[in-house]
C-alpha positions in Angstrom: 145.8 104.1 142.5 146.7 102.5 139.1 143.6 99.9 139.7 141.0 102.1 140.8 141.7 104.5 137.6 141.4 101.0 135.4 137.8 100.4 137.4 136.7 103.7 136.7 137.9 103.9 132.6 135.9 100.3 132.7 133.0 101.5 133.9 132.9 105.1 132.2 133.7 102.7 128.9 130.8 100.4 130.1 128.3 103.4 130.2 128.9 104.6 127.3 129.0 101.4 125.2 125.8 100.3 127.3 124.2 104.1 126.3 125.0 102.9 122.7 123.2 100.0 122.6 120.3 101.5 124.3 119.8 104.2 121.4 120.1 101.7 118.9 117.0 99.6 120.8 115.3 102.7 120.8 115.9 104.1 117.1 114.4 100.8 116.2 111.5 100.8 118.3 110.9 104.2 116.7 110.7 103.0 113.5 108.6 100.1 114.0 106.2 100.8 111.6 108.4 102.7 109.1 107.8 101.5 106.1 111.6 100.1 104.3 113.3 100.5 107.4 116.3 98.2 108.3 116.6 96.8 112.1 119.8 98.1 113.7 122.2 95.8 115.9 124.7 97.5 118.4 128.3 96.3 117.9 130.4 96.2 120.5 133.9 94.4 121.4 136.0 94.6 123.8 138.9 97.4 123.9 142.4 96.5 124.7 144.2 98.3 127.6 147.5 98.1 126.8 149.5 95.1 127.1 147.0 94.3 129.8 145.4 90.9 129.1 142.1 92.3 130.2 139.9 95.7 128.4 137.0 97.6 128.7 134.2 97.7 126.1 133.7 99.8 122.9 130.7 100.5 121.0 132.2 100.1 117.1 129.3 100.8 114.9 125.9 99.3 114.1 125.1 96.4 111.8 121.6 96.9 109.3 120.5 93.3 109.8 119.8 92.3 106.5 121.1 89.5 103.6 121.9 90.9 100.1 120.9 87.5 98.7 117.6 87.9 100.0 116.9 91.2 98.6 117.7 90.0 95.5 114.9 87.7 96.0 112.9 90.5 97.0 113.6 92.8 94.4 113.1 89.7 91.6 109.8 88.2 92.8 108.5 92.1 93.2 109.0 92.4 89.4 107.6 89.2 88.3 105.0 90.0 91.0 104.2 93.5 89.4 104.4 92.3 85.6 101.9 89.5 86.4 99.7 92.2 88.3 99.9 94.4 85.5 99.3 92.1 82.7 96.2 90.9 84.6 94.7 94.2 85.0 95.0 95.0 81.0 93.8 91.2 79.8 90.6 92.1 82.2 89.7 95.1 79.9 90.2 92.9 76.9 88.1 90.4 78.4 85.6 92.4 78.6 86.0 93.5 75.7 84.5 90.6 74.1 82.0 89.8 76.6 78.2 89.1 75.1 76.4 88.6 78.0 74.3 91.4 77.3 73.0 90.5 73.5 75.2 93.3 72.3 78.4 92.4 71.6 80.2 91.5 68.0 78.9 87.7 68.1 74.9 88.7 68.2 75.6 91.0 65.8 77.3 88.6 63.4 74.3 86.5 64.2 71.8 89.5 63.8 73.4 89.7 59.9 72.9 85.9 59.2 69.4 86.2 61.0 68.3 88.8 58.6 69.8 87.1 55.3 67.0 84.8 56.8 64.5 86.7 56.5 65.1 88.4 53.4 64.9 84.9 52.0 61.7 84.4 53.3 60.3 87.7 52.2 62.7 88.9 49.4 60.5 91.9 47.9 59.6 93.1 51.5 61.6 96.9 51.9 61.6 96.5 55.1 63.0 93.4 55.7 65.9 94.6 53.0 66.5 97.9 55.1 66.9 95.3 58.4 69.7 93.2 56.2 71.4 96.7 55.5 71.0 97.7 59.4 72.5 94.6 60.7 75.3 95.1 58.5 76.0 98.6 59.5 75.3 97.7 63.3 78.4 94.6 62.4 80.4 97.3 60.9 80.2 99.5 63.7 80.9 96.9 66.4 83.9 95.4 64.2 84.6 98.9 64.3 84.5 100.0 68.0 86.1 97.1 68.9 89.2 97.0 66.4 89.6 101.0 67.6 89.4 99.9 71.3 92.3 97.5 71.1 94.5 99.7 68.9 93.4 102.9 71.1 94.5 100.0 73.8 97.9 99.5 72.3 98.6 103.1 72.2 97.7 103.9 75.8 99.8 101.2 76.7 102.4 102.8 74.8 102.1 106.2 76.8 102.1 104.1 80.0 105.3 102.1 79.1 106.7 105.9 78.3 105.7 107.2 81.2 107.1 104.1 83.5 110.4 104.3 81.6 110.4 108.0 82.7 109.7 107.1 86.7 112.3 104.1 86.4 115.1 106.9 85.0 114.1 108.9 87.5 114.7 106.6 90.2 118.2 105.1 88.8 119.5 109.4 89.1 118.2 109.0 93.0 119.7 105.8 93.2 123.0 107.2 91.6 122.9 110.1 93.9 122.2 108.1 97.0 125.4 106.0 95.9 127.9 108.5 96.1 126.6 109.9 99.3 126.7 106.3 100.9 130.3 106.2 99.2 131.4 109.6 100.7 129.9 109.4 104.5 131.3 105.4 104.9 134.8 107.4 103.4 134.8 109.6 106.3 133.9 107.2 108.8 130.1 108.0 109.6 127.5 105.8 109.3 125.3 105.2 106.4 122.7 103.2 107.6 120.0 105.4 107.0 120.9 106.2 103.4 120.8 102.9 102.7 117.4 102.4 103.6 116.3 104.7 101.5 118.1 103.5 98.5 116.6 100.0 99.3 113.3 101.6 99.5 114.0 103.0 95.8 115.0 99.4 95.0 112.4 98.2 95.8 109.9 100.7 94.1 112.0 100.3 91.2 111.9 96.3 91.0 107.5 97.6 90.3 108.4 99.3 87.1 111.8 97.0 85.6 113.5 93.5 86.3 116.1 94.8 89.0 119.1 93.3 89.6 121.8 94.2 92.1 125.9 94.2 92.7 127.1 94.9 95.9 130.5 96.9 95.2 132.2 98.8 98.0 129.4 100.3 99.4 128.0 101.6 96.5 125.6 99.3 94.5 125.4 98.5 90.4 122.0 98.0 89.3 121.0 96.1 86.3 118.1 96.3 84.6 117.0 94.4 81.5 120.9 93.1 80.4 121.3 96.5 81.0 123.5 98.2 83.7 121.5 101.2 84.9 123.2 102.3 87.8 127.4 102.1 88.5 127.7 104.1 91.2 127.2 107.7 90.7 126.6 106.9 86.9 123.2 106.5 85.9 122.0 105.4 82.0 118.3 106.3 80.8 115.8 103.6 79.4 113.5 105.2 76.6 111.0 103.6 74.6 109.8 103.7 71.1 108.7 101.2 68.0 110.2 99.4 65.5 109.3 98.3 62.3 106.4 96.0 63.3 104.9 98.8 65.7 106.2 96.8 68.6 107.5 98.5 72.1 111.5 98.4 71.5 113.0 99.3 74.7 116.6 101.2 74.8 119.4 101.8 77.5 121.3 104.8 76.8 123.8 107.5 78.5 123.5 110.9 77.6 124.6 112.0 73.9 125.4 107.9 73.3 123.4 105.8 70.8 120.8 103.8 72.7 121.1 99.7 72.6 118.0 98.0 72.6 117.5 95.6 75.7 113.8 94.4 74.8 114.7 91.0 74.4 115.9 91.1 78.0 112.8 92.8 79.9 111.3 89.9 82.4 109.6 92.1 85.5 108.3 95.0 86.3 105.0 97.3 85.4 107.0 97.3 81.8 106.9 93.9 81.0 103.4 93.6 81.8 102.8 96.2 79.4 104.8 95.0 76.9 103.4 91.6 77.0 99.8 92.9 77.1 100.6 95.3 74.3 102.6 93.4 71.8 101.5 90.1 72.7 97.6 89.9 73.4 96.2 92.5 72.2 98.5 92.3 69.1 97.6 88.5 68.3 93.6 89.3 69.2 93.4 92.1 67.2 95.3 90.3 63.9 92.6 87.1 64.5 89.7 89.8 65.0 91.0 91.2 61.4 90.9 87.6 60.1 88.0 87.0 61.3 86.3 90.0 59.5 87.7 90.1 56.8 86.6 85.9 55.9 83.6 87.0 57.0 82.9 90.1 54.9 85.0 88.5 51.9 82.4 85.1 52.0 79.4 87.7 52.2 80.7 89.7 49.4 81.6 86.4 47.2 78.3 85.2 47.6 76.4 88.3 47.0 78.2 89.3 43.9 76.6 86.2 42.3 73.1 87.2 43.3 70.7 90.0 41.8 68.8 93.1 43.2 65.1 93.8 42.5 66.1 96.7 39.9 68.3 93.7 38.3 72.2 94.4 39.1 74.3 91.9 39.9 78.2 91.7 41.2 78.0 94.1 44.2 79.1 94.2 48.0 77.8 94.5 50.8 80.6 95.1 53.0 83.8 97.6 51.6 86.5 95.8 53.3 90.6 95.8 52.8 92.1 93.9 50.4 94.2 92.0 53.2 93.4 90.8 56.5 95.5 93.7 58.5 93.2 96.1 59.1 90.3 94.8 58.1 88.2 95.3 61.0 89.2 99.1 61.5 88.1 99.5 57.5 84.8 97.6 57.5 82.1 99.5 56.0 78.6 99.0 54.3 79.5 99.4 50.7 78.5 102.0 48.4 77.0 99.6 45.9 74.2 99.3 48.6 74.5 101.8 51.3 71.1 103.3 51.4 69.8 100.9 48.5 67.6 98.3 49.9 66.7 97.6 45.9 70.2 96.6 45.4 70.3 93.7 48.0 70.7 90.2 46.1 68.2 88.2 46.5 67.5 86.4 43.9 69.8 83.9 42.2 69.2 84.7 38.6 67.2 87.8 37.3 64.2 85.4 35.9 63.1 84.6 39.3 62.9 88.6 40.4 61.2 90.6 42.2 60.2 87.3 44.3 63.4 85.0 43.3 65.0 84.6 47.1 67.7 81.4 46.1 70.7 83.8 47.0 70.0 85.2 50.1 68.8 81.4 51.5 73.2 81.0 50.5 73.6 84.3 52.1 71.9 82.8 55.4 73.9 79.8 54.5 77.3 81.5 55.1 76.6 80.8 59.0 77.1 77.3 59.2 79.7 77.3 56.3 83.4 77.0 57.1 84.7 80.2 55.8 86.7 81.2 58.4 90.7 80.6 59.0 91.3 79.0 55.9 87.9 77.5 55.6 88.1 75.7 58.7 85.5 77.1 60.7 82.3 78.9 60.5 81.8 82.0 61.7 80.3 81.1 65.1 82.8 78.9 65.8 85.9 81.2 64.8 84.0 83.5 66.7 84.1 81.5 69.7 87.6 80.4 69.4 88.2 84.1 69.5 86.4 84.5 72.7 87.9 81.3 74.7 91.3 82.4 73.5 90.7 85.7 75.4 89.3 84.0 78.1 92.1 81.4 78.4 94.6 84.5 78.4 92.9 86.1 81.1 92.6 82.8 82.9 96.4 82.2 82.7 97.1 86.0 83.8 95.0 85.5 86.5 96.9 81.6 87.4 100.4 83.9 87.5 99.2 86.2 89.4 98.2 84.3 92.1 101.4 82.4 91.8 104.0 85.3 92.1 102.0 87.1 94.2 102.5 83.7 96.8 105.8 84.1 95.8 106.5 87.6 96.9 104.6 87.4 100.1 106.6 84.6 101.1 109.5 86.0 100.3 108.5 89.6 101.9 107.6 87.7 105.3 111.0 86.5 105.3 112.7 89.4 104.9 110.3 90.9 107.3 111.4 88.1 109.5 115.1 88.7 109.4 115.3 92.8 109.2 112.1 94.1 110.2 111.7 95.2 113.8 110.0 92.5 116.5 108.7 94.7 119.2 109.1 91.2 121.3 113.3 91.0 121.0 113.8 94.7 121.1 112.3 94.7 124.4 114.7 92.4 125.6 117.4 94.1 124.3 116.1 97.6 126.2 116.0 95.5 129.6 119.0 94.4 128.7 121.0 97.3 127.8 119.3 98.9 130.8 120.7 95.9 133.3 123.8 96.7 131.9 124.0 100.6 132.4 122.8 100.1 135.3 125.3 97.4 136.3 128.4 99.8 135.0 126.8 102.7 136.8 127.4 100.6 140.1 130.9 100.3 138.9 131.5 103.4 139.0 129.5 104.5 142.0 131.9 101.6 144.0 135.0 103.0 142.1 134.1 106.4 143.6 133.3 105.1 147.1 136.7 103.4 147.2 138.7 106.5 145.6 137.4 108.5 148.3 137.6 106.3 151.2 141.5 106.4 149.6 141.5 109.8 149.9 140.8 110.1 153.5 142.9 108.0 154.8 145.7 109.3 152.9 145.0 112.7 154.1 144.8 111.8 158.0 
């Protein structure tokens, strides 16, 4: 009797560990196209009878078939992947920025200026000509102008981004916090937590598009780090702000509630952020202080060389362009002066006041200017610091583009890997159905011969 009641715990043990596996195979099959999701694996072992050398089966969990070490991966080339993508994006408006294709950009109208100094010189007591020299040098002001407010309006839509991104990435750390301590508290009562975990990977991993992410494995909970700093420790998650410092540069700070925040800029190296941050404080910063240098030569050689010239009504020493008195700023400030605004008269023509109204000896220097080197220091002229401006922009871009394409190899690889190893292959988990389904069936024999040969038992006892 004892060995028939064995067969039949074996095979009731059987069916059940057989059912188990079965509803794992199909939970992943039904989440074969959900997006984050972790395949499953049955675990099953044998369970001891006793002192008896031999046992029946036990289903003892399920495994998430994944490797930590590889999600790091994951979660760093994501962030490089992102910052490349987003720095990329912002160099392509600056880019075009700068782009003359069309014959309307800053260069023709620095061209337009030294075109029309030109032809003042060849026609200095022509009005008309003199109101085209005052024209071009309001059109230059007012494209030194549109583009110096572009890149600072830029800069400071790039600020409300990276404050924006900061408050999506503290966002996620309190979901990732809360997600932690119900991981912590299910695995504490003995359930399973597989599909929390997902879903804190999937906020990983939506994280690692905004900040560097880096991750700690400790006892089933998980510390995440971003930017030096620790942003989640289990249930405890710290707040990333953003603001300036001295220099008007992002400054990026990691702070718990009612604590001082400590900066962590130094330390950003992924994410949507550090694209931001490295299209904000580093291009368009460094364009727009050449663009200011580059105006301000300009304008400051113009102004030189005018002040030493004289109008038809005689005056001498005047401007044509108001500009700052240092480079910063410069091409935000430039205006047409007020000593000729609206006073074509007053346009220095002629190099000394004997040679008026027809004297035209200053404005040939004026046309001069544009093959002079009075640019950066006197090392270039204004084409060519012009140009230098434009290929350094385009060599930005260029590089953006060559990192993006670079990470973004990087990633996918990586991604197909970890596709590879977790992700659910239609191909195996049909084996595992036919298998699991041999096997129930198999133990469902069992039992059906364990039942034959109890009753068979029966009636012959009972004769």
């Amino acid at each position: 009797m004892g060995s028939i009641s064995q067969l039949l715990n074996t095979a009731r043990d059987a069916l059940t560990a057989q059912s188990y596996g079965l509803g794992v195979t199909g939970q992943n099959l039904a989440n074969v196209n959900t997006p984050g999701y972790v395949r499953r694996e049955a675990m099953l072992e044998t369970r001891a009878l006793g002192t008896q050398t031999t046992g029946t089966v036990q289903a003892v969990g399920l495994r998430r078939v994944t490797d930590q070490f590889l999600e790091r991966r994951q979660y760093e080339s994501t962030g490089l992947s992102s910052a490349a993508q987003e720095h990329d994006q912002r160099l392509a408006s600056l880019e075009a920025l700068f782009n003359d294709a069309s014959g309307s950009g800053l260069g023709s109208a620095v061209g337009a200026l030294f075109n029309s100094f030109s032809a003042l010189a060849a026609n200095p007591s022509d009005t008309t000509v003199r109101q085209s020299v005052l024209d071009s040098a309001g059109a230059l002001s007012q494209r030194v102008n549109d583009t110096a407010d572009t890149i600072a309006q830029g800069r400071a839509d790039l600020l409300h981004d990276a404050q924006a991104t900061t408050a999506q990435i503290n966002e996620s750390a309190r979901a990732i916090a809360r997600l932690n301590a119900q991981i912590s508290s299910a695995e504490a009562q003995g359930n399973d937590a597989a599909d929390l975990k997902d879903q804190r990977n999937r906020l990983l991993l939506d994280l690692a598009t905004k900040v560097d992410v880096r991750t700690i494995n400790s006892s089933g909970s998980i510390v995440v780090q971003a930017s030096g700093a620790t942003l989640v420790d289990g249930a405890d998650a710290r707040m990333l702000s953003v603001d300036l410092d001295g220099d008007g540069k992002l400054r990026i700070l990691a702070s718990r509630d009612g604590e001082q925040g400590t900066e962590v800029t130094q330390f950003l190296t992924g994410g949507r952020l550090a694209g931001i941050r490295e299209a904000r404080d580093v291009d368009l910063f460094e364009v727009g202080q050449k663009l200011d240098a580059f105006v301000f030569d300009v304008a400051t050689a113009v102004n030189q060389q005018h002040r030493q010239g004289f109008g038809l009504d005689g005056g001498t020493g005047r401007d044509v362009f108001a500009v700052s008195t240092l480079p910063e700023g410069a091409a935000r400030a430039l205006k047409v002066s007020a000593d000729v605004f609206a006073k074509p008269e007053a346009l220095a023509a002629s190099s000394s006041a004997s040679t008026l109204p027809g004297g035209s000896g200053n404005a040939a220097l004026l046309s001069g200017l544009a093959e002079m080197p009075i640019v950066f220091g006197g090392t270039r002229s204004a084409g060519q610091a012009y140009g230098d401006i434009v290929g350094d922009v385009a060599s930005r871009k260029a590089n953006a583009k060559t990192m993006l394409e670079s990470r973004e190899a990087i990633a996918a690889q990586i991604d197909a890997m970890h596709e590879a190893m977790s992700g659910v292959s239609l191909d195996e988990e049909f084996v595992n159905l036919t298998k699991f389904q041999r096997a129930y069936e198999a133990s469902a024999r069992v039992l059906t011969t364990a039942d034959e040969l109890l009753q068979e038992l029966i009636n012959r006892v009972g004769r």
